[in-house]
Structure formats: structure tokens, C-alpha cells
N, C-alpha and C positions, 0 to 999 in steps of 0.2 A: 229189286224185283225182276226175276226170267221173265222175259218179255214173250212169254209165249202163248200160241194163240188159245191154248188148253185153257189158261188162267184168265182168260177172258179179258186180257189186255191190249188196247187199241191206241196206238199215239194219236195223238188230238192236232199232229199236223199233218194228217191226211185228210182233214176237212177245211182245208184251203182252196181257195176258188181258184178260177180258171178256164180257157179254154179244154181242150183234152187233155189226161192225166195218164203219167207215164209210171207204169205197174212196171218191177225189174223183179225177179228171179235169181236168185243167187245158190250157191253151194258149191261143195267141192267135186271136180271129178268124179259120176257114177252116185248123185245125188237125186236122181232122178229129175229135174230142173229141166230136159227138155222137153220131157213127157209132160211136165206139170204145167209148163209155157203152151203149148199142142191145147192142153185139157182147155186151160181159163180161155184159148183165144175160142174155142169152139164153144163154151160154156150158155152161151147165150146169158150171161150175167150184165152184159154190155149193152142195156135193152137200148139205149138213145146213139145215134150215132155209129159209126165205123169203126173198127177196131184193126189194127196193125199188129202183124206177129213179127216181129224181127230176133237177130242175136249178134254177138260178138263173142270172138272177132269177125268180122265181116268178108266178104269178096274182093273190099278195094285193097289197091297193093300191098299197104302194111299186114292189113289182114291176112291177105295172102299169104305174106311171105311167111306169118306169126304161123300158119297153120301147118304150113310145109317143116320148118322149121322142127315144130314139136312133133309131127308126126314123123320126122327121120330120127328126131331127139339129138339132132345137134344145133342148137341153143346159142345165140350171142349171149352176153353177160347180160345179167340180170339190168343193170342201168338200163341199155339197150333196151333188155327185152319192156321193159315197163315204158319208155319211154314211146316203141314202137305201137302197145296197147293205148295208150294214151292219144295217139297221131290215130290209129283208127278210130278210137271213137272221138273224136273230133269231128273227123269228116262225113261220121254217120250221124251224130247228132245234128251237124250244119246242115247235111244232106236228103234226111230221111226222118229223124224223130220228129226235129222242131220245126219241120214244114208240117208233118201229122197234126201236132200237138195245137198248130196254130190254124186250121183246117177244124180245129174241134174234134177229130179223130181222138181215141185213145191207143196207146200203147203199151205192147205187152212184152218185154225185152229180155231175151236169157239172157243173160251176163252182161254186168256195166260196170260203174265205179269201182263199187266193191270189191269187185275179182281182184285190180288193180291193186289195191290196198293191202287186200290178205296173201294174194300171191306173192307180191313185190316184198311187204314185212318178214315173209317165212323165206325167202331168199336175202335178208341182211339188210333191206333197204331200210331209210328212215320214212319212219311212218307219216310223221311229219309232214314231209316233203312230200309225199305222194297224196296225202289226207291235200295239202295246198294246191297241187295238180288237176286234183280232180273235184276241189270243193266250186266250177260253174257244172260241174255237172250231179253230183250229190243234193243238187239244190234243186234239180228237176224234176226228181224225184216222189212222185206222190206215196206209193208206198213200195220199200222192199222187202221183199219175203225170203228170208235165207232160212232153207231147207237143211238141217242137219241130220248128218247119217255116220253110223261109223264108218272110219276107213277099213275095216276088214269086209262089212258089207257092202261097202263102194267098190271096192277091187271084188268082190266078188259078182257085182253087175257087170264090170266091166267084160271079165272076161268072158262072162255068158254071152256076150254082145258082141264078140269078136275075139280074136288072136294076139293081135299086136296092140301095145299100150304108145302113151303119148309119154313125152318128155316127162310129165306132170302127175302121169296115172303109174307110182307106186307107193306103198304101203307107207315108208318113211317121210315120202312127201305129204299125202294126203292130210298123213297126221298132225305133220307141221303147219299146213294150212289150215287145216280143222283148227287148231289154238285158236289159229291168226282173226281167222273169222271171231270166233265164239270170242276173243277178246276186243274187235273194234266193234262190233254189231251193236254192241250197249250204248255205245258213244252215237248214235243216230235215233234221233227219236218217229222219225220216218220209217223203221225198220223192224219190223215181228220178226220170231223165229216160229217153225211150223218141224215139230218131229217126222224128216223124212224116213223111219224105222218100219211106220202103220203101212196097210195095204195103199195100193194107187187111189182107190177110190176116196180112202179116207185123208191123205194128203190132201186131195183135189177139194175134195169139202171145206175142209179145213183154210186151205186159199181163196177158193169161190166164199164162205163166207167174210173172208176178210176183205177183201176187194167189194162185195159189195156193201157192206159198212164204209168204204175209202168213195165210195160211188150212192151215198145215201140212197138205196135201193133196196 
């Protein structure tokens, strides 16, 4: 079954308890994902409690260095580079979510696990390994929403958005990750897909209804 939110499909483990519950965002490059993070944290669907807007990679060093990196697009090896995504979110989730989470806050996250996984696999990595890596964090997860979009219409936001692409923002890559995605997403049952193709408004619907089904609301 497409796990998509069209079909009116909800994994039943997003109705696990908890203090706050951490909402993640995913997609490829020019997926709109951080417009859609922006939308849900403003959304007021979050009627109890605080809500947290974060993303990844982060400001702390790795992050840093992850962001400079891709934006000159000279790249360590893929090992590296995943292993250095991984060390970031580490010290955000030690530092910043799961203090949220445990505060009763909710959280609203562009980019986590996933990325990791789908970037990592479309650059040679074993899935495996990285699935093992990042499975204390996949488990925090109340619900993820991976946003799919073509990559000809992703590179096409892109450059409306700016001049210069990142390591990661072209055509041949996108599509590779796009697989990557569309093939582990099935394997989480914590994780809807939302056609990123429809207008903003209707994306955002589409997520605000699903989060607030994850937030019995």
C-alpha cells in the first residue's frame, strides 16, 4: 500500500504516548520541506504546549563544517560525510530536541534520520549500517513526512531561489536520492508520504492534517 496521505493512510505508531512529540520533515533538495517546517510550526495545530522549530545540519561544528563543505561542493567521502551528519545530530538531539521533548515541548524538525540514510545509500553506503547508526534516533520519531517532488521540479525551485547550487543540488543526484528515499520510507511505519507537486497551501493541509491526527486534535 502507498503510504500516502491522499489514501488516507495513518501508521498506528503515532499514537504512542509521551511527553512532546518530535514531527521530522524530510525530502530531497528544493522539496519545499522548509517552507512546510515554517508553515506547521506557525500552524497553530500545536494547541497544548510549546513547539520548537529546528533543522539539520545545525550551527555546531560538524554542522558547520557539513554546510560550508557543500556549499563550495568540495565534499570529504561519503563515509565521512555521513558519519560527520550523524556527530551532528547527536549533539542536537542530546542538546536541543530531547531536552524539548522532555520539557513536554513539541518538535518540528527539517531534516533528520532519514536524510542520513537516503543521502548516504544514493552515495554507495550500506544501508544497513546507517539504518543501525541512526536506529536511537528513528525511534524518536513520532511521525515523518517525506515530501516528494520531482527532481526537475526541485532543481527548478532551486534556481528561482538563487544562483549557486550545493554539492547535493543537481539533476543526477536528486534522482538518485529520490529512489533512495521512495525506497526506505516503506520500511518505517512512523512515516507518510505527502505529494510535494500540489500548491503550498495544499502540501501544508495535507501535513497539518496529518500531525494533527499524530496529536489526537
Amino acid at each position: 500500500m502507498e503510504k500516502l496521505i491522499s489514501d488516507g493512510f495513518m501508521p498506528r505508531s503515532v499514537l504512542g504516548h509521551g511527553k512532546g512529540k518530535l514531527f521530522v520533515l524530510e525530502g530531497i533538495d528544493g522539496s519545499g520541506k522548509t517552507t512546510q517546517a515554517k508553515l506547521l510550526f506557525e500552524s497553530g495545530v500545536f494547541k497544548e504546549g510549546k513547539v520548537v522549530l529546528t533543522k539539520e545540519p545545525t550551527g555546531w561544528i560538524a554542522g558547520s563544517f557539513l554546510k560550508k563543505s557543500m556549499k563550495s561542493r568540495d565534499m570529504v567521502d561519503p563515509m565521512t560525510t555521513q558519519l560527520l551528519f550523524i556527530a551532528d545530530r547527536s549533539h542536537h538531539t542530546a542538546t536541543e530536541i530531547m531536552p524539548a521533548l522532555e520539557r513536554g515541548d513539541n518538535v518540528v524538525c527539517d531534516r533528520y534520520a532519514l536524510s542520513t540514510i537516503a543521502y548516504g545509500t544514493a552515495s554507495g553506503l550500506s544501508r544497513e549500517w546507517l539504518e543501525e547508526l541512526n536506529k536511537p534516533f528513528l525511534e524518536l520519531i513520532t511521525l515523518g513526512i517525506l515530501i516528494d517532488v520531482d527532481p526537475e521540479t526541485a532543481i527548478g525551485r532551486i534556481e528561482q531561489r538563487r544562483k549557486s547550487k550545493t554539492y547535493f543540488e543537481n539533476l543526477k543526484e536528486l534522482e538518485t536520492v529520490r529512489r533512495s528515499y521512495m525506497e526506505i520510507v516503506h520500511l518505517y511505519s512512523n512515516f507518510v508520504i505527502v505529494d510535494g507537486s500540489k500548491s503550498i497551501k495544499e502540501v501544508h493541509e495535507s501535513i497539518r492534517s496529518a500531525v494533527a491526527y499524530a496529536l489526537h486534535v
